[in-house]
C-alpha positions in Angstrom: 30.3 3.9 17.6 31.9 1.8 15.0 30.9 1.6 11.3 28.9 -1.7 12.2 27.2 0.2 14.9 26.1 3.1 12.8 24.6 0.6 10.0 23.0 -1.6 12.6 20.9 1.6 13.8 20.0 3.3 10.6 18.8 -0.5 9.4 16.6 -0.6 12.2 15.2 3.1 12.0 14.4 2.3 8.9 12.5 -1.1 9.4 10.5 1.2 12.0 9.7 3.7 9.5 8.4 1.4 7.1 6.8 -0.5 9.6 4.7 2.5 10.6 4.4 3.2 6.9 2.5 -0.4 6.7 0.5 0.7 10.0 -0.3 3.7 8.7 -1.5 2.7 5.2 -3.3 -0.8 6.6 -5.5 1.8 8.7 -6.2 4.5 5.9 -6.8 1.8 3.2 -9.1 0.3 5.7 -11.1 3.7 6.3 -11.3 4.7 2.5 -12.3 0.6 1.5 -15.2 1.4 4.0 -16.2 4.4 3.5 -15.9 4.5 -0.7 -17.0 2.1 -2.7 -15.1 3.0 -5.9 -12.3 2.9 -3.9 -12.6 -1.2 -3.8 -12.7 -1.6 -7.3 -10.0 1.2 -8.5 -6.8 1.5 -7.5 -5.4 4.9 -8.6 -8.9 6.6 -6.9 -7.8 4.4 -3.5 -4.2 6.2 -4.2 -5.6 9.5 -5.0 -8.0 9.0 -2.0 -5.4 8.2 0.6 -3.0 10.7 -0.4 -5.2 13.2 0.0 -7.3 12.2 2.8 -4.8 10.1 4.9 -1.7 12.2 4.1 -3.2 15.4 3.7 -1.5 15.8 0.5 -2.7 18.0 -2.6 -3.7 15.7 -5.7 -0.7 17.9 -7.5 1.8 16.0 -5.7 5.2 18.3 -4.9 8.3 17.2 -5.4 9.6 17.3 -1.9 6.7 15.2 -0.8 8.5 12.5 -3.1 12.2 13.9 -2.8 12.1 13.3 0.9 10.2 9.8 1.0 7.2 11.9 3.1 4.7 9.7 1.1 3.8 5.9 1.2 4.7 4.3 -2.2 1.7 2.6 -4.1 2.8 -0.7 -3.7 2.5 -0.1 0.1 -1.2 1.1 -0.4 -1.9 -1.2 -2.7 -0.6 -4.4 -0.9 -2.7 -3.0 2.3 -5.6 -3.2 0.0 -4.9 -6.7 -1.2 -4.2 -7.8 2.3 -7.2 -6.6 3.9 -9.0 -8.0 0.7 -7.9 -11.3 0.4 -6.5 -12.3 3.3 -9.0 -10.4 5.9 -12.1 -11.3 3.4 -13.1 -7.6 3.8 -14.6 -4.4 1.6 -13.6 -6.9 -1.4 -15.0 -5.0 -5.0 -18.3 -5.2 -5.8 -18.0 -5.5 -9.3 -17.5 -9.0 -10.6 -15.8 -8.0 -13.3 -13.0 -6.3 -11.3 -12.6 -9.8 -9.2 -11.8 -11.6 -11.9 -9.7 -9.0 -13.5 -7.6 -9.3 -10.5 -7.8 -13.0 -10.4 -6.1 -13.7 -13.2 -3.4 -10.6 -13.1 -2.7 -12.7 -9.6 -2.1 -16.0 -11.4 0.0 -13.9 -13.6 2.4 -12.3 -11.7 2.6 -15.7 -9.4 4.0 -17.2 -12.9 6.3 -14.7 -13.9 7.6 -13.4 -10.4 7.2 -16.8 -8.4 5.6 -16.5 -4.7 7.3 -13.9 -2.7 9.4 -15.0 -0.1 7.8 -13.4 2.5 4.6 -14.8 2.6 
């Protein structure tokens, strides 16, 4: 197999791995959003949540967990949540105040980032 070869299959083992990453953390966000209410309206207790109820992982987090990529970044969990949130209309926060909180950070980051390009 030539050098083209090799990248072609690590580029695609790696676009499965994340894509079970995004599986994985859609359906654990989805179970903690139900489930916990604070969850919906805090993200660091919907990180701490998942990585210890989904993962299985301590709250002290070891270093090989991160060293050898075992656990799903943040901004995986954390998109899952807004996509099930805003774009499913489900478990959305119950506080008001959190809505609008995320509102405007929205309108924020869409000004200074721009829209991603792959929505």
């Amino acid at each position: 197999m030539n050098v083209e070869g090799i990248r072609k299959k690590v580029v695609a083992v790696e676009k499965e791995r994340t894509l079970q990453g995004v599986k994985t953390a859609l359906d654990g966000v989805r179970k903690i959003l139900a489930e916990d209410e604070r969850a919906r309206n805090n993200d660091l207790w919907l990180l701490i949540r998942f990585w210890r109820d989904i993962q299985g992982l301590k709250i002290f987090i070891p270093y090989e967990a991160v060293e050898n990529n075992f656990m799903i970044t943040p901004e995986t969990i954390t998109r899952a949540r807004r996509h099930i949130q805003n774009k499913e209309g489900r478990f959305i926060p119950t506080d008001p105040k959190v809505r609008e909180k995320r509102g405007i950070k929205q309108v924020v980051m869409r000004e200074f980032y721009g829209r991603g390009v792959y929505e």
